[in-house]
N, C-alpha and C positions, 0 to 999 in steps of 0.2 A: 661558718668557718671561712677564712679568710684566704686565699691562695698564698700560697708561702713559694720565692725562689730562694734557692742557696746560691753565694758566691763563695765556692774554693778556692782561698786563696795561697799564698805565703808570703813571711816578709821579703825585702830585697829581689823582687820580680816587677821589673818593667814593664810584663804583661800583662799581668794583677792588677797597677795600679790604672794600664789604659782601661782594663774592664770595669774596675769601680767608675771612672769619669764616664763611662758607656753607662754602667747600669743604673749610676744617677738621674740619666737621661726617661729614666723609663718610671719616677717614681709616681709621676701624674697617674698613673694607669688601676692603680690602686692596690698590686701586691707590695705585700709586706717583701723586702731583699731581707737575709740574714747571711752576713759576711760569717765566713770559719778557716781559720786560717789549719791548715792542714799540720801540723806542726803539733798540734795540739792531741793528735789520738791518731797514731802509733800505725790505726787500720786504714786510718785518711791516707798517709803517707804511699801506703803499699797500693792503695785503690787507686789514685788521683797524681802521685810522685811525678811522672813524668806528662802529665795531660794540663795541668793548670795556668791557667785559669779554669775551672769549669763549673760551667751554670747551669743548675739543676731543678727542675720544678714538678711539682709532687712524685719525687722520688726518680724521677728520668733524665737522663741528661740531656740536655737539648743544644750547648756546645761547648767547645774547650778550646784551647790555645786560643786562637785570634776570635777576642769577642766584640761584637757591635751592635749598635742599641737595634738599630731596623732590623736586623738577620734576629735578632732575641726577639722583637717586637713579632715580627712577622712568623716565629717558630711558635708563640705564644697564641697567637691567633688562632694557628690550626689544632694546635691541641686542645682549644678551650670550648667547652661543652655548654651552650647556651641553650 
């Protein structure tokens, strides 16, 4: 199975679109990113509403508002079980 990140995002967010160009940075690394725009389910909205951008990997969030590839790259690192 393959590590999956989620990127929460929405449209018309400045901050969204820095964190895609951030998490594009990161696609050598071999997780699948799955972008979701919160907009889309109702519970996203209530959960994420005022935190997004936020990047989530197997079900934890590991950041929100101001994201960057190192600070994801290096949060990734330590969570990950070799």
């Amino acid at each position: 199975m393959q590590d999956k990140i989620i990127l929460y995002t929405r449209e018309k967010c400045p901050l969204c679109d820095e964190a895609k160009e951030e998490m594009a940075k990161l696609k050598d690394l071999g997780y699948e990113i799955e972008e979701m725009d919160i907009y889309q389910d109702d519970e996203l909205i209530e959960r994420f509403g005022l935190m997004i951008p936020v990047v989530e990997y197997n079900g934890e969030i590991l950041l929100y508002g101001q994201v960057d590839a190192y600070t994801v790259k290096r949060l990734l690192q330590n969570c990950h079980t070799f």
